[in-house]
C-alpha positions as a printed NumPy array, in Angstrom:
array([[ 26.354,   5.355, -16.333],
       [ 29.038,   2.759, -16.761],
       [ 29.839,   0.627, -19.555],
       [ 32.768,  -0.609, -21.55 ],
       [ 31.423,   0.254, -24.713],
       [ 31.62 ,   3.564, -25.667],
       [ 28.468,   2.564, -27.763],
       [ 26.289,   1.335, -25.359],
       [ 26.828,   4.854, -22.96 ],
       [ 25.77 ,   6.876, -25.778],
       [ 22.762,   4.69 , -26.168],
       [ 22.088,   4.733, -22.716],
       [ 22.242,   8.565, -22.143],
       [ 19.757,   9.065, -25.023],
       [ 17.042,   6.944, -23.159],
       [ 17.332,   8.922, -20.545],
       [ 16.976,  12.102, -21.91 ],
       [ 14.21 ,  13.114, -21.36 ],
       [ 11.61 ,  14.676, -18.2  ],
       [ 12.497,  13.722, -14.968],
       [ 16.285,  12.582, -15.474],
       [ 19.541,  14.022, -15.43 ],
       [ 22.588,  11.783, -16.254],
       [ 26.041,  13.363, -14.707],
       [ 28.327,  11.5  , -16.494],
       [ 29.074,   7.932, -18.89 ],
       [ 31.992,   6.16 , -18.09 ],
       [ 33.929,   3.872, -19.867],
       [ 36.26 ,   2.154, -16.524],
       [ 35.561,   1.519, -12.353],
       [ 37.943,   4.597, -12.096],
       [ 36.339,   7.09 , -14.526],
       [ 32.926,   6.052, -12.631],
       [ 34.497,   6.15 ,  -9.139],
       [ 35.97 ,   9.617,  -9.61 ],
       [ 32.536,  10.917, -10.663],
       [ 31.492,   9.458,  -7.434],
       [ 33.73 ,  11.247,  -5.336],
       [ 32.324,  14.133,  -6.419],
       [ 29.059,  13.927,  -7.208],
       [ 26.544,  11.876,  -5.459],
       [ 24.106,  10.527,  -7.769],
       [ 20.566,   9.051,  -7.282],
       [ 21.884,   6.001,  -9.128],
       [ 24.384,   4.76 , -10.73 ],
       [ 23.969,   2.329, -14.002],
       [ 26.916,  -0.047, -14.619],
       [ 27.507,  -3.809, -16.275],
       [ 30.106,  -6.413, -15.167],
       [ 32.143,  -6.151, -17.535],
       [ 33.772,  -2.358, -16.961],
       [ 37.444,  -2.44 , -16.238],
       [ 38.726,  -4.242, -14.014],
       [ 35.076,  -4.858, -12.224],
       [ 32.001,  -3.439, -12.563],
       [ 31.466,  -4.633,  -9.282],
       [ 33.401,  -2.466,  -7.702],
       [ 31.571,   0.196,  -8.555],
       [ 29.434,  -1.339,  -6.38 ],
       [ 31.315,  -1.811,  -3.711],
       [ 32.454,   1.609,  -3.545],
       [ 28.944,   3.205,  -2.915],
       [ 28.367,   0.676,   0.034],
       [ 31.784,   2.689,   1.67 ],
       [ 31.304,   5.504,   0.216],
       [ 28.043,   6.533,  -1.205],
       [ 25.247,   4.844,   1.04 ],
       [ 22.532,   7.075,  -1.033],
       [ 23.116,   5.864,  -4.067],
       [ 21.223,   2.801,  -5.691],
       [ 22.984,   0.193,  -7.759],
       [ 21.077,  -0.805, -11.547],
       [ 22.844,  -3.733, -13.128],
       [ 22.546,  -3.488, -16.787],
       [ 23.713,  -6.956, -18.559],
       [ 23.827,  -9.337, -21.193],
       [ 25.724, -12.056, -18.632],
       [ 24.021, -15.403, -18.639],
       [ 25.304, -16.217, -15.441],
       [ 23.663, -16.961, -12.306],
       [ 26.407, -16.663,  -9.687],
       [ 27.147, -13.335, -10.817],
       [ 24.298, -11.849, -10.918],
       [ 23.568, -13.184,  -7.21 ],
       [ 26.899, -11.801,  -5.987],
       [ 25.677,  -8.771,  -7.736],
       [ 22.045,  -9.028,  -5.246],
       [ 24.595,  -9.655,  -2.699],
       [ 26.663,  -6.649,  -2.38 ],
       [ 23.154,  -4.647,  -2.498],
       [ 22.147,  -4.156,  -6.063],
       [ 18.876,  -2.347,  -6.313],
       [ 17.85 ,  -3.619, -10.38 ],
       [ 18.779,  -5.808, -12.716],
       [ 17.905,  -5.779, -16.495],
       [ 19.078,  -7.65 , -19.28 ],
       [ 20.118,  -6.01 , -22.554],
       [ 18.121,  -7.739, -24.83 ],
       [ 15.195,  -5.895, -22.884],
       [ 13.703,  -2.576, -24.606],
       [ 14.964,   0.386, -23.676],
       [ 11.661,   1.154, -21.251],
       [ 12.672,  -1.719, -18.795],
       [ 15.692,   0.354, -17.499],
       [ 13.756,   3.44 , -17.539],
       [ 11.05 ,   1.478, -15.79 ],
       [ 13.936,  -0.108, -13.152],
       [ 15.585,   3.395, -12.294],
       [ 12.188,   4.924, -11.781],
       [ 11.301,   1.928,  -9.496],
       [ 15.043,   1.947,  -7.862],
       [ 14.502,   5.666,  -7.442],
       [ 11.304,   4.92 ,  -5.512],
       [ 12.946,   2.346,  -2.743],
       [ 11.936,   0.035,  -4.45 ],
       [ 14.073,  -3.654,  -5.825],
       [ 13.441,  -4.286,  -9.944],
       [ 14.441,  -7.492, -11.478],
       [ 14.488,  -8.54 , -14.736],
       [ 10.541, -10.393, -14.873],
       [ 10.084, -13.68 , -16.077],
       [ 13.834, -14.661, -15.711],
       [ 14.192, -17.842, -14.402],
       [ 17.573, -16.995, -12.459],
       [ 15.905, -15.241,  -9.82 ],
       [ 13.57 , -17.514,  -9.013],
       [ 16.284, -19.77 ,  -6.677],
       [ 17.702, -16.051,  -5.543],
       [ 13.857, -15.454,  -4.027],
       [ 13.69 , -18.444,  -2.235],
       [ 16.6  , -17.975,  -0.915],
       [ 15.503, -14.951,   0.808],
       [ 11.848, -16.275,   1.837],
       [ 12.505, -18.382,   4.685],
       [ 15.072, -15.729,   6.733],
       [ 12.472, -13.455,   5.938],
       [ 10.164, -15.688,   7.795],
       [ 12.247, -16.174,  10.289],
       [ 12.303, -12.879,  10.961],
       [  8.918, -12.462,  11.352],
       [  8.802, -15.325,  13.983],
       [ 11.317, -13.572,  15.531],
       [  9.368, -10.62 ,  16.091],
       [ 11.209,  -7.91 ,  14.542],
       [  9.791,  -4.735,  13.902],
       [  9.593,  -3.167,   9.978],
       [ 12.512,  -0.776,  11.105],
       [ 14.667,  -3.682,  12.909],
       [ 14.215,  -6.085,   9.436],
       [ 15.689,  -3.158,   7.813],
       [ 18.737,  -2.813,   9.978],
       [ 19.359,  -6.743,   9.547],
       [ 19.402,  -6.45 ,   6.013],
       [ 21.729,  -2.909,   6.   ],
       [ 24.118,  -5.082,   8.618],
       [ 24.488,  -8.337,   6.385],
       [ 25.639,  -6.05 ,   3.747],
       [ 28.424,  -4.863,   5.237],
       [ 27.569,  -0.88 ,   6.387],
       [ 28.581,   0.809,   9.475],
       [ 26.691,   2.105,  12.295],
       [ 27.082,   5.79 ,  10.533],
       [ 26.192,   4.879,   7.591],
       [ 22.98 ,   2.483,   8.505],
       [ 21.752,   5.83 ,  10.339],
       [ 22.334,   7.985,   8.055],
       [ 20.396,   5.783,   5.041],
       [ 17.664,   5.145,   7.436],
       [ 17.824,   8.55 ,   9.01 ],
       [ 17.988,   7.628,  12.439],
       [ 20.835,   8.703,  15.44 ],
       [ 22.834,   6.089,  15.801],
       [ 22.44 ,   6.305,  19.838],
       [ 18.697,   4.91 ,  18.339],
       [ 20.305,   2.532,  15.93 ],
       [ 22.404,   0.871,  19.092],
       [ 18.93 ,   0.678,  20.775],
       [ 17.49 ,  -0.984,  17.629],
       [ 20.508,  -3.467,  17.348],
       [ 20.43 ,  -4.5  ,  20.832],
       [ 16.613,  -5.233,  20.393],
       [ 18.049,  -7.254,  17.363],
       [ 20.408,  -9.17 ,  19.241],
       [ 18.038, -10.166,  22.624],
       [ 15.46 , -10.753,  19.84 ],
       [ 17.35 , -13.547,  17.578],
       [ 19.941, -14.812,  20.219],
       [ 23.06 , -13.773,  18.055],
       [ 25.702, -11.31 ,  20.258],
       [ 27.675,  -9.699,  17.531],
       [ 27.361,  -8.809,  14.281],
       [ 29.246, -11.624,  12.352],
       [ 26.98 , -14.084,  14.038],
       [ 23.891, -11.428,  12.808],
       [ 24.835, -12.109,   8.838],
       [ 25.675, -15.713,   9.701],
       [ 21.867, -16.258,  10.779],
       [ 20.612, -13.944,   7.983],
       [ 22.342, -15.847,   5.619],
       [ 20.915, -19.067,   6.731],
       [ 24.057, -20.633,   8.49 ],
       [ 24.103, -19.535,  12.579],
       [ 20.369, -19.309,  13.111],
       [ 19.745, -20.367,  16.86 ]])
């Protein structure tokens, strides 16, 4: 868990004890939470914006780093950009602080799972979902397998070959099989031009 109030850790860690969770460690700064990381490699990790200098790079530092561990944003920001670049580096679940208690516990549980958790009802999503519908869709047309979708998303987000096997468990002699199947699939012949069509901007 990190969070620049001291207050708001202590809060957090008392949700969460209880069955089924263990929390490792409340931090107060990216470097406290970061060192904790390099030594420990959490189911997920809890963290706002607004922990020094970053929060974000908490985030970043699991996509190098720690591939297995999901991202919860926990927030009281009322902005939309940030919240997308949040989605955008690979956040797993958002929730909003004025939410009760059980909406993170609900999140993590559903994070935990595989699964994505966003703050219901919040109208700053909605744009961020159709965003995502039609290169989803395009996808589909494109005929991409359930595994292959998966290895587009894992490549706009930035992750190696090693560490897109090792999250989806796969050799990555069958993860260069999979991305050349990507490639003769969309028409794209690198990677860069992969994210450029995911994102909506080098589609063929």
């Amino acid at each position: 868990i990190a969070d620049s109030q001291p207050i708001a850790v202590d809060a957090m860690v008392s949700v969460f004890d209880q069955p089924g969770f263990s929390v490792i460690a409340g931090c107060g700064t990216c470097d406290e939470a970061i060192a904790v990381l390099q030594t420990h490699q959490p189911d997920v990790v809890i963290f706002d914006f607004d922990v020094p200098p970053d929060g974000l790079g908490i985030v970043r530092h699991l996509n190098r780093h720690n591939p297995g561990t999901r991202a919860v944003l926990f927030t009281a920001t009322s902005s939309d950009a940030r919240i997308h670049d949040a989605l955008d580096l690979g956040v797993s679940g958002v929730v909003l602080k004025e939410m009760p208690p059980e909406a993170l516990v609900q999140c993590v549980r559903k994070v935990h799972a595989g699964e994505q958790w966003l703050a219901a009802g919040s109208r700053r999503f909605a744009g961020r979902r159709r965003q995502q519908r039609d290169p989803d869709r395009r996808r589909r047309r494109a005929g991409l397998t359930a595994r292959e979708t998966d290895i587009v998303k894992l490549v706009a987000r930035g992750f190696a070959n090693e560490e897109i096997a090792r999250r989806l468990t796969i050799k990555e002699g069958t993860l260069k099989i999979h991305l050349h199947n990507i490639y003769r699939k969309l028409n794209v012949d690198s990677r860069l031009s992969l994210t450029l069509y995911v994102q909506g901007k080098g589609a063929p």
